[in-house]
ZADOTI-838437 format. One record per residue (C-alpha): residue number from 0; residue in one letter; x, y, z. Coordinates in steps of 0.2 Angstrom, whole numbers. Example, Ala and Ser with C-alpha at 12.3 -4.5 7.8 and 13.67 -1.06 7.14 Angstrom:
# residues 2
- 0, a, 62, -22, 39
- 1, s, 68, -5, 36
***
This chain:
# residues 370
- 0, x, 391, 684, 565
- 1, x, 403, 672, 556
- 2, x, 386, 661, 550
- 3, x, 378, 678, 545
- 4, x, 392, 683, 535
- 5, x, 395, 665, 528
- 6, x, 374, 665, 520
- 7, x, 376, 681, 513
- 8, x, 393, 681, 506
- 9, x, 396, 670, 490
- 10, x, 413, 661, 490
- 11, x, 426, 671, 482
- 12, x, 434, 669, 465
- 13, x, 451, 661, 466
- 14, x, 458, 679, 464
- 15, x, 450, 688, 480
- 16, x, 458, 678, 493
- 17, x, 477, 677, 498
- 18, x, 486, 661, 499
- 19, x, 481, 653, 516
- 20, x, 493, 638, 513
- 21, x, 510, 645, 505
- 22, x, 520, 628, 504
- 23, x, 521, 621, 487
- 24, x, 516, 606, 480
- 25, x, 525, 598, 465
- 26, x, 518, 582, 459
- 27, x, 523, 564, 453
- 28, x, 521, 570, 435
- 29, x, 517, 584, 427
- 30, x, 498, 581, 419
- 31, x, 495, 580, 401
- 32, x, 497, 595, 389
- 33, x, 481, 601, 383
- 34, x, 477, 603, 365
- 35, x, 477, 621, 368
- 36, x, 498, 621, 374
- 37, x, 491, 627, 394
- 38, x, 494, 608, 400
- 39, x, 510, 619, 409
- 40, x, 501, 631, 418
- 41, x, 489, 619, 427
- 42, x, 498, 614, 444
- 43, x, 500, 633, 447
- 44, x, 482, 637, 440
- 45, x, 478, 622, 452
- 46, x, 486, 629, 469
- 47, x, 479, 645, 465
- 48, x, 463, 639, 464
- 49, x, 464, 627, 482
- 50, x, 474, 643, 488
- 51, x, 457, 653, 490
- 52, x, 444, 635, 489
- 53, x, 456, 624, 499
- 54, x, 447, 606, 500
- 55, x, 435, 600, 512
- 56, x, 439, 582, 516
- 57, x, 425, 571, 520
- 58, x, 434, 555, 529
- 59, x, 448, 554, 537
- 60, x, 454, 538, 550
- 61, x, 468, 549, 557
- 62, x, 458, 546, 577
- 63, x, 460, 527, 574
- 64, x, 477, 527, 564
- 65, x, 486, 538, 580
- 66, x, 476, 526, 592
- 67, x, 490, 515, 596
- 68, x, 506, 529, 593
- 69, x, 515, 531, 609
- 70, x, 517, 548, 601
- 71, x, 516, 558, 587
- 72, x, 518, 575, 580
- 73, x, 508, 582, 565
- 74, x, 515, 597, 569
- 75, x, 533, 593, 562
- 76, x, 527, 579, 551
- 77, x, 522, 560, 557
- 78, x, 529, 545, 545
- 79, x, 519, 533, 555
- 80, x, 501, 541, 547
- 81, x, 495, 548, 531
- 82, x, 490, 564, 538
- 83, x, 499, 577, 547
- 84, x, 500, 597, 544
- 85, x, 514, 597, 532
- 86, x, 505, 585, 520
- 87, x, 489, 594, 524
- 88, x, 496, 612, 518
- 89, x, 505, 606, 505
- 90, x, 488, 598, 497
- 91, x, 477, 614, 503
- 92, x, 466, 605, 515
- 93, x, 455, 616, 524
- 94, x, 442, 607, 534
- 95, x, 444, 590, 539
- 96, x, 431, 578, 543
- 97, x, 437, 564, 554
- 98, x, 428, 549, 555
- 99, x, 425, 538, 572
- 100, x, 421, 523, 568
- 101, x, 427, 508, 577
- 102, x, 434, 493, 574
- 103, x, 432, 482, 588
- 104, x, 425, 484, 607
- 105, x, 408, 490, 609
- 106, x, 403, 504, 600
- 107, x, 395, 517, 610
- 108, x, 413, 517, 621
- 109, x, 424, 514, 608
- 110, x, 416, 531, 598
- 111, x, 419, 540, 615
- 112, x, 437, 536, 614
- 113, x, 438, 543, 597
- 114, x, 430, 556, 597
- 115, x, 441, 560, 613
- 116, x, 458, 557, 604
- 117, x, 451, 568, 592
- 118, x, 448, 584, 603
- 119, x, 463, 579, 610
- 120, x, 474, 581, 595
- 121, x, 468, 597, 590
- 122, x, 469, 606, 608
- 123, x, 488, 599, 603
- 124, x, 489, 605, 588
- 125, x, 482, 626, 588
- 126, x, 495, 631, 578
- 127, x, 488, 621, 564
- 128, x, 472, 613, 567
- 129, x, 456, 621, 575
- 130, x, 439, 613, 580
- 131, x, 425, 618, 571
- 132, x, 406, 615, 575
- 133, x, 397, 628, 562
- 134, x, 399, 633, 545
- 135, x, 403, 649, 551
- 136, x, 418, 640, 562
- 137, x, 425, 632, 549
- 138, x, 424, 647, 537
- 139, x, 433, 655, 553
- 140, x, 447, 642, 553
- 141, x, 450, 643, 536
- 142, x, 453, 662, 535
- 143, x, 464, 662, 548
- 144, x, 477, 649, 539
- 145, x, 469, 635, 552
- 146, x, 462, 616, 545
- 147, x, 444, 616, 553
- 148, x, 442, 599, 560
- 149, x, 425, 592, 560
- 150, x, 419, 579, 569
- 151, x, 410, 564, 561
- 152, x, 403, 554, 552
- 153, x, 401, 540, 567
- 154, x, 394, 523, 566
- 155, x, 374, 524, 571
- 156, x, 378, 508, 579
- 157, x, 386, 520, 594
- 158, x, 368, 526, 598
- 159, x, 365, 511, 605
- 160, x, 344, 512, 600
- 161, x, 343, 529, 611
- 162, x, 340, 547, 604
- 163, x, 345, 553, 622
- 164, x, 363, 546, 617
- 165, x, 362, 555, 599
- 166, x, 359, 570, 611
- 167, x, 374, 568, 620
- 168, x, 386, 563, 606
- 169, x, 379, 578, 597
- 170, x, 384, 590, 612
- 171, x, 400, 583, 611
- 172, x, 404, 590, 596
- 173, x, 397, 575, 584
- 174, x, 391, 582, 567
- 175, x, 388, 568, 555
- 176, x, 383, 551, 558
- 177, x, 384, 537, 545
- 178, x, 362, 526, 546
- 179, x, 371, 508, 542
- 180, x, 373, 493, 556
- 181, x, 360, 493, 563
- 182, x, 341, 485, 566
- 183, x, 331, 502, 561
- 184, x, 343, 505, 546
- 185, x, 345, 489, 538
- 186, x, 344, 481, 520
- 187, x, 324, 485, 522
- 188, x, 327, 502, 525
- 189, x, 323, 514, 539
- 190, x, 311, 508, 553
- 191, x, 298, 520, 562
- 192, x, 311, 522, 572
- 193, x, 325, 524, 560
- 194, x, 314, 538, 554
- 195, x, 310, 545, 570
- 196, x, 331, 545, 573
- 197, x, 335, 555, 556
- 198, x, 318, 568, 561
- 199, x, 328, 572, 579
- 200, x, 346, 573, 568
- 201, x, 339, 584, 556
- 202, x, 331, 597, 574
- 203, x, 350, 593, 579
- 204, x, 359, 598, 566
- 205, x, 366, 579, 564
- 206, x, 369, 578, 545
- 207, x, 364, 560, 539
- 208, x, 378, 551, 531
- 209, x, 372, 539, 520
- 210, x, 388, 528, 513
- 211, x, 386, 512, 517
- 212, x, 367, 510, 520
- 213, x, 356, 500, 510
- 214, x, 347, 506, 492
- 215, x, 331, 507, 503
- 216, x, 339, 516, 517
- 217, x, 346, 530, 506
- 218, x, 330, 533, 495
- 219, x, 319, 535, 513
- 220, x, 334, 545, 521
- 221, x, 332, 556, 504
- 222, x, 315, 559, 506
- 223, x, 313, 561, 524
- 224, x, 327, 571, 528
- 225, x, 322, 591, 529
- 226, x, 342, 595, 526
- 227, x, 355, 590, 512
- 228, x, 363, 573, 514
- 229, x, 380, 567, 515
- 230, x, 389, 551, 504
- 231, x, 405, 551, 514
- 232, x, 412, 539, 505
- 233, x, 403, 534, 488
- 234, x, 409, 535, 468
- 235, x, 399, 530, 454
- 236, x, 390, 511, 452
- 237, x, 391, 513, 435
- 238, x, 409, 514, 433
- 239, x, 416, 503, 449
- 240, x, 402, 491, 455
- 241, x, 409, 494, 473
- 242, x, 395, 491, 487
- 243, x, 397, 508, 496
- 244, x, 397, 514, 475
- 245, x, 381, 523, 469
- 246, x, 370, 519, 455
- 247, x, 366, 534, 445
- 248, x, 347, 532, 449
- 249, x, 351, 537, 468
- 250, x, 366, 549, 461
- 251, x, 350, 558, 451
- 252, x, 341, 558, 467
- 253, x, 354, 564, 477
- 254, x, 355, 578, 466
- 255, x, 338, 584, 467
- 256, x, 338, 584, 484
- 257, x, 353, 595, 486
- 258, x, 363, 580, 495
- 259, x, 382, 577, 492
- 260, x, 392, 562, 486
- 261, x, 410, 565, 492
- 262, x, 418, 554, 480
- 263, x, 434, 544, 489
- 264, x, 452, 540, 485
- 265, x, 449, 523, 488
- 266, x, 459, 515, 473
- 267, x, 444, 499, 476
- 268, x, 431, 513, 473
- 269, x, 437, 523, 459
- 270, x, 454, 513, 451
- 271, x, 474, 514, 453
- 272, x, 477, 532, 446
- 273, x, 472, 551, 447
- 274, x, 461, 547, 430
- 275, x, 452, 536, 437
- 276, x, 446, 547, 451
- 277, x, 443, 563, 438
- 278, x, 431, 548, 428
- 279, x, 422, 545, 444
- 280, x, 420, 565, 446
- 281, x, 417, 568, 430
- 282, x, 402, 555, 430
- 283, x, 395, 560, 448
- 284, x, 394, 578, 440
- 285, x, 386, 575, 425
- 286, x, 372, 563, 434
- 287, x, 369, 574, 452
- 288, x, 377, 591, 445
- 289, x, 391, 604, 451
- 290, x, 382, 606, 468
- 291, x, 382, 587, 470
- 292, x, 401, 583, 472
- 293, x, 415, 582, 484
- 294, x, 429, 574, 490
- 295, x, 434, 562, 504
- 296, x, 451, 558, 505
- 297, x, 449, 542, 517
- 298, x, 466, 543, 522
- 299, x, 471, 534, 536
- 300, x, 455, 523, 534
- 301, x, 467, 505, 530
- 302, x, 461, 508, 513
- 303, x, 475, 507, 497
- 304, x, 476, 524, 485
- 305, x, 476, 528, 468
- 306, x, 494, 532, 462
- 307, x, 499, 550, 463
- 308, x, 487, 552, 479
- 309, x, 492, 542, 494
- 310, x, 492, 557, 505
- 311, x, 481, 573, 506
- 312, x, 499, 582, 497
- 313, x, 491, 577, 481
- 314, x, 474, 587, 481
- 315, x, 482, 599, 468
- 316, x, 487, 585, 457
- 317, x, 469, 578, 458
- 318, x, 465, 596, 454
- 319, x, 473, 600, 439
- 320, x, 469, 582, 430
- 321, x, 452, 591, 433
- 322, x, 458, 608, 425
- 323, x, 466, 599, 410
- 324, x, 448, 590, 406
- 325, x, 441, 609, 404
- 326, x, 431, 610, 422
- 327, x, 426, 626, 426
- 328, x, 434, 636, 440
- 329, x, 416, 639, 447
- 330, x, 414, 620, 447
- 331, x, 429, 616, 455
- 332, x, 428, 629, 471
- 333, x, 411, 621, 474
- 334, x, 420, 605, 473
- 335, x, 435, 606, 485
- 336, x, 425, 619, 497
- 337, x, 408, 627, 491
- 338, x, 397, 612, 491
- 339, x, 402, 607, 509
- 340, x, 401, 624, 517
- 341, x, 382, 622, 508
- 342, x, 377, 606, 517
- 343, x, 385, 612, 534
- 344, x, 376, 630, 533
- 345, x, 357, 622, 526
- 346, x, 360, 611, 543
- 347, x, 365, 625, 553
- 348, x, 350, 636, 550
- 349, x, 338, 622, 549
- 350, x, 343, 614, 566
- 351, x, 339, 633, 573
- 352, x, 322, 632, 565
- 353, x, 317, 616, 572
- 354, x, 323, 619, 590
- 355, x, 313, 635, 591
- 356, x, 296, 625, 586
- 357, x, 299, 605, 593
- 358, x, 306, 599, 608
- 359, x, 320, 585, 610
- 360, x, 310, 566, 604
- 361, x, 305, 556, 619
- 362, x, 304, 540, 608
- 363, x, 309, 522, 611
- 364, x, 314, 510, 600
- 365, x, 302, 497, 608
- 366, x, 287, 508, 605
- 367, x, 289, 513, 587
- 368, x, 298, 495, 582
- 369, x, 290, 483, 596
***
């Protein structure tokens, strides 16, 4: 029912909703005045804006940053991590996307252990967090004052060449998976069997996370893929020639196949301050469009962040820079939450029309790639 009401409901104006997260935030420093003397009304205009479109964060390490903590609790607050449910309310974050990538060991096991640790946390956690698999799950979550955790992306390297393990992973719980590292998504792009992997994430459900992956790999990605991509992790080329950066030829692309580019708060991906990150926004927006662009926080990732946003507190900072550059409220609830819940929802419902007509792929790596 909740994925029913989610498709036929738009997401409400900033004024229909009650405050979900009531803690405050107050930032470094105030932003800017604009020419029209409002510049003092944009931190509130910004919490009550992520008060009804809280954000939808699309990478977070927290699994590997917690990995090696004796103990921890997010609950009260953890000064050993960048994320914990203090920080998370006070920025508004409502869906988090956790990310199981590994960094050493092999990779099928060490995504298991991950992805573990993050179930874990949540069943730890209900007060704050709650595990979402759908759209309509994390729409739950969010109206009942939860963060919607969501599992992914992970490294395709975890698959281990077998669509019977990207069945598993995905029964698990797994939701996104990032095509880089491996032989059927490389520099030259996707493989026969590379293709045949994305055909069974798209009857899955799996969304394709494309951050990462070569030119060639993105551009076939695009045009195979029957549901909207993800760019986990990726700003604009133009601005920051940063690898996992996109040029505005594949950020056109992107945007004409409904895809998403969550733009990070990497300060190596989009600069040392909050402007520098509204600039990558700014551009993303202008090249893929509104319905083109969110945010991915990569906190706890080992990654440095621009001033004023080293923890997920800062979102309503982030959010009235925005503001103060004249983005319109519409834009900005499709940014933090609207564009996600999008994605997640067009995979949902296509997933469910593919399993009704194909059955799982019996394919082999040897056979298509041999």
């Amino acid at each position: 029912m909740a994925d029913l009401q989610d498709e036929l409901h738009d997401p409400p104006s900033a004024s229909e909703l009650p405050h979900l997260f009531a803690t405050p935030y107050v930032p470094d420093s105030a932003p800017e005045p604009t020419a029209t003397g409002e510049g003092d009304d944009l931190p509130a205009r910004a919490r009550a804006l992520l008060a009804a479109h809280p954000v939808a964060d699309g990478h977070s390490g927290l699994p590997r940053a917690l990995r090696h903590l004796p103990r921890y609790d997010l609950q009260l607050g953890e000064s050993a991590v960048d994320t914990d449910l203090p920080r998370l309310r006070e920025g508004h974050v409502g869906a988090l996307f956790c990310a199981l990538h590994p960094t050493d060991g092999p990779a099928l096991g060490a995504t298991l252990e991950q992805l573990d640790l993050a179930r874990s946390v949540v069943e730890t956690h209900p007060e704050g967090l709650r595990p979402a698999l759908t759209a309509g799950q994390v729409l739950d979550a969010r109206n009942c004052g939860r963060v919607a955790v969501v599992l992914g992306p992970a490294g395709a390297a975890a698959l281990d060449d077998s669509l019977g393990i990207l069945r598993v992973l995905r029964s698990l719980g797994l939701r996104v998976l990032t095509l880089a590292g491996t032989s059927w998504a490389s520099e030259a792009g996707l493989t026969r069997f590379g293709e045949e992997v994305v055909r069974e994430m798209n009857r899955l459900g799996v969304i394709a996370d494309l951050s990462g992956a070569s030119d060639a790999t993105i551009g076939r990605a695009l045009t195979l893929s029957r549901t909207p991509v993800l760019c986990t992790r990726s700003a604009a080329r133009a601005l920051c020639p940063h690898p996992d950066n996109l040029s505005d030829g594949l950020l056109a692309r992107l945007g004409a196949a409904k895809g998403l580019c969550m733009v990070p708060l990497a300060a190596e991906q989009t600069g040392p301050g909050v402007r520098d990150v509204a600039d990558h926004l700014d551009h993303v927006r202008a090249v893929a469009g509104p319905e083109c662009v969110g945010l991915s926080g990569t906190y706890d990732s080992g990654t440095a962040h621009p001033q004023g946003l080293a923890d997920p507190s800062g979102y309503p900072h982030l959010v009235a820079e925005l503001l103060r550059r004249g983005w319109p409220e519409t834009d900005l609830a499709m940014l933090t939450w609207g564009n996600v819940q999008r994605v997640l929802r067009g995979a949902d419902f296509a997933a469910r029309a593919a399993q009704d007509r194909s059955q799982p792929s019996t394919a082999k790596i040897a056979d298509l790639d041999g």
